[in-house]
Backbone bond lengths (Angstrom), bond angles and torsions (degrees), N, CA, C in turn:
res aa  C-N    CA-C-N  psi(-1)  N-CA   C-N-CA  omega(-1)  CA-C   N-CA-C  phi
1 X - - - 1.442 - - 1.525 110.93 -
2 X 1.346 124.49 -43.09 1.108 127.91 -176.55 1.723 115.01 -80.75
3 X 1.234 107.86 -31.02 1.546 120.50 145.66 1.890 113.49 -19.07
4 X 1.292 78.06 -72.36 1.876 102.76 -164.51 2.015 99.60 -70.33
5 X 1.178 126.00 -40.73 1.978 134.25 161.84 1.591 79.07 -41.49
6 X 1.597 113.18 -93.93 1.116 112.61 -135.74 1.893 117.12 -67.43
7 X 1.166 101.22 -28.60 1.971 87.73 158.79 1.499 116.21 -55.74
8 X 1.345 107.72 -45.67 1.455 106.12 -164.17 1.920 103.14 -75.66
9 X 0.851 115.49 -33.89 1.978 115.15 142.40 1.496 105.38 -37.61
10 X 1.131 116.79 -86.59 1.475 111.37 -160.28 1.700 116.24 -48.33
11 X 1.437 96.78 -24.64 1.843 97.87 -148.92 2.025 83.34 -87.02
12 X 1.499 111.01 -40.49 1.777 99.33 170.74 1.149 131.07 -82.30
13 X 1.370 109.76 10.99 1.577 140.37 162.84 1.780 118.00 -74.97
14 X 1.124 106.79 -38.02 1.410 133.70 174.54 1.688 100.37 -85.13
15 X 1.031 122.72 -97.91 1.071 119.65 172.33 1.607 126.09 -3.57
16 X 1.484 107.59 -57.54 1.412 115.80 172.49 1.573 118.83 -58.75
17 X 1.285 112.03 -49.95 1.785 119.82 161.92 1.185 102.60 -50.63
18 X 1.146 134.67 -51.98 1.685 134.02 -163.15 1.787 85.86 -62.35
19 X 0.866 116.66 -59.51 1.942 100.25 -147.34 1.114 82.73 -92.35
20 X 1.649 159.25 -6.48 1.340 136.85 156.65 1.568 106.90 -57.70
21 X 1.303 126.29 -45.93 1.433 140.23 -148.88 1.526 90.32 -85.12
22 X 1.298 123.08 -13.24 1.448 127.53 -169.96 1.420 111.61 -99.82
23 X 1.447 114.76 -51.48 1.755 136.01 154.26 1.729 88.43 -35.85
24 X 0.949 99.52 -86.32 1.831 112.31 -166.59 1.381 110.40 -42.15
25 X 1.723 121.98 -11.97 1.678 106.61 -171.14 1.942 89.81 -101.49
26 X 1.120 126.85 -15.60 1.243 146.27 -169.45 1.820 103.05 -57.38
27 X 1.688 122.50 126.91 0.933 109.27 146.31 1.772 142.06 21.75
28 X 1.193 147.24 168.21 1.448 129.50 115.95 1.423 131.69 -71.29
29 X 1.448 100.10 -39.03 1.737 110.04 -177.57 1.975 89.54 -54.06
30 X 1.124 119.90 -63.99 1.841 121.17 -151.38 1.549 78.41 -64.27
31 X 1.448 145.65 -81.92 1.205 123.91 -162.12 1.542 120.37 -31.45
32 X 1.294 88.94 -65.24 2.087 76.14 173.52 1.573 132.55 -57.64
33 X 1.224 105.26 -14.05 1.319 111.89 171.33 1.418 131.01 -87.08
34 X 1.701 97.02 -25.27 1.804 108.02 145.57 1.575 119.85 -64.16
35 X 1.423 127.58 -65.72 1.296 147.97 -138.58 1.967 94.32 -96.62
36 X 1.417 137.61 -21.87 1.222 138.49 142.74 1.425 116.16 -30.20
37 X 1.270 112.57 -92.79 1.718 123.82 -165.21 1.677 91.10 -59.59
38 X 1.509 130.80 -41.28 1.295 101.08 -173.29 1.594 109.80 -60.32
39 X 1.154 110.41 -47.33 1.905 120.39 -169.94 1.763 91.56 -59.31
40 X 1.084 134.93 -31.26 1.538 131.30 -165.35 1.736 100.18 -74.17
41 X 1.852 105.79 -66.35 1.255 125.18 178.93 1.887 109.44 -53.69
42 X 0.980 114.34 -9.32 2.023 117.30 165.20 1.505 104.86 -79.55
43 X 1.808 97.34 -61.78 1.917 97.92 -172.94 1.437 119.18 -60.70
44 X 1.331 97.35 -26.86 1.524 114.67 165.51 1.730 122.02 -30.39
45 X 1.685 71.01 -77.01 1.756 89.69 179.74 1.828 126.55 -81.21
46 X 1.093 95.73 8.81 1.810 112.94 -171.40 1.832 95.30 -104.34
47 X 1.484 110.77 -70.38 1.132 110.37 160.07 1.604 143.22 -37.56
48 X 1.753 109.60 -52.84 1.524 85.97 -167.04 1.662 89.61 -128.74
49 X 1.567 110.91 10.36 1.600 108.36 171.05 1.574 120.83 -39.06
50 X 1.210 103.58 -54.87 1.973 116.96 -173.85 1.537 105.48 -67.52
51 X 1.247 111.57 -39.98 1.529 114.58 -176.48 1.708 113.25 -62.57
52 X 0.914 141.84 -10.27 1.143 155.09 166.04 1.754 137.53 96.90
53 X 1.674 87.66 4.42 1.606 108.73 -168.68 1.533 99.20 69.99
54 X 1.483 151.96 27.49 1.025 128.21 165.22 1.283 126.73 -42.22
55 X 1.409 133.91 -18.06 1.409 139.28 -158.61 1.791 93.53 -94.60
56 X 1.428 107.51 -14.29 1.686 91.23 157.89 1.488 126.48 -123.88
57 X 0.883 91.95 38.47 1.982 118.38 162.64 1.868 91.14 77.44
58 X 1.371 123.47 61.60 1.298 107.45 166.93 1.432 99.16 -126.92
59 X 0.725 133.06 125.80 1.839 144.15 162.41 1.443 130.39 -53.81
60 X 1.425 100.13 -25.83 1.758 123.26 169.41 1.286 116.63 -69.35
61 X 1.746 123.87 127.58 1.343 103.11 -164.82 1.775 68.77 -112.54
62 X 1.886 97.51 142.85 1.144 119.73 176.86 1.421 104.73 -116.28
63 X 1.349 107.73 149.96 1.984 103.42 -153.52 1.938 70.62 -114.33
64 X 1.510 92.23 160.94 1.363 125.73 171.99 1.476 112.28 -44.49
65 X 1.386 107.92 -56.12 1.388 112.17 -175.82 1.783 119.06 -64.46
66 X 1.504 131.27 -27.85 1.352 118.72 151.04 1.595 113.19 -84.53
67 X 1.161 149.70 -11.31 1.298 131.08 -175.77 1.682 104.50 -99.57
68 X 1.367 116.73 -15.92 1.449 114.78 -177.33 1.882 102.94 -81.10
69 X 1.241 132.10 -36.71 1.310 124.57 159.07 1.518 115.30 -45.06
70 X 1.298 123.69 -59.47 1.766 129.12 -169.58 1.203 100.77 -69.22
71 X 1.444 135.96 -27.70 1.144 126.12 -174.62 2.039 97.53 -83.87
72 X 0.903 103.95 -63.03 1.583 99.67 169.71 1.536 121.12 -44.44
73 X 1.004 121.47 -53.01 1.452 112.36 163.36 1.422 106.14 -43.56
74 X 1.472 138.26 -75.79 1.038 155.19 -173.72 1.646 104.90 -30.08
75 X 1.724 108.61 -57.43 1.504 89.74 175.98 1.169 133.36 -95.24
76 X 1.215 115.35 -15.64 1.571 131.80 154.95 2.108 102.00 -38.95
77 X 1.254 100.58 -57.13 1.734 103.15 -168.02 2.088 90.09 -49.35
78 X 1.704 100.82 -64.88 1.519 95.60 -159.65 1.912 101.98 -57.73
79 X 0.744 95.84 -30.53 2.201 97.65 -172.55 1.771 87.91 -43.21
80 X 1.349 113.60 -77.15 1.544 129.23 172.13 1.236 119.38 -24.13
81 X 1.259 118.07 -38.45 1.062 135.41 155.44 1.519 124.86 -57.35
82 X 1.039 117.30 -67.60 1.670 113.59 163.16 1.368 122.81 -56.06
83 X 1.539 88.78 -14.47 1.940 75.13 -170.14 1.860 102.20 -82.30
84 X 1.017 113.80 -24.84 1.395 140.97 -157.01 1.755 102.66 -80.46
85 X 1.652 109.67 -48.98 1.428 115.70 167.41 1.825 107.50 -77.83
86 X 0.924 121.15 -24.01 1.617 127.91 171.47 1.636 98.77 -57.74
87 X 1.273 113.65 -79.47 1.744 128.82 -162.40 1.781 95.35 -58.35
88 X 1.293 142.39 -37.38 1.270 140.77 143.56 1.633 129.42 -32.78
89 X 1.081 95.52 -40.11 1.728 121.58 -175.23 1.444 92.37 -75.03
90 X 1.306 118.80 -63.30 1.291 125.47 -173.61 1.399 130.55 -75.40
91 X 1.217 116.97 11.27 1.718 140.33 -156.48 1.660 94.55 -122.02
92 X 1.293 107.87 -36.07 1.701 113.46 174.60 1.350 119.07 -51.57
């Protein structure tokens, strides 16, 4: 069992170097254009998560802790996204 933990450690251990080393081979402009909306989509959700978004007509106050995941998913998906139309771009 601990066999099967510790590959699956190593193998998202790897993984994580891989797409840092990938971020890191990237431009400056594409890094900031990944590493922006994520740093925006945090203050985002730290800032006006608890408050409830009233300023876009919702009445539900949504706390930091569920809207700061969806927003991270959310920019993590588009980052992946650029990196993916980048390495395409660059394959031409």
């Amino acid at each position: 069992m601990f066999e099967v933990i510790k590959a699956t450690a190593v193998g998202v251990v790897r993984g994580i170097k891989a797409s840092w080393h990938l971020y890191r081979s990237l431009p400056i402009l594409a890094q900031w254009l990944i590493s922006v909306p994520l740093a925006f989509g945090a203050m985002f959700s730290l800032i006006f998560g608890s408050m409830g978004l009233a300023f876009w007509g919702t009445a539900v106050a949504i706390n930091a802790w569920v809207i700061g995941p969806a927003v991270g998913v959310i920019s993590v998906l588009l980052a992946k996204a650029g990196i993916i139309i980048l390495r395409d771009q660059r394959a031409k």
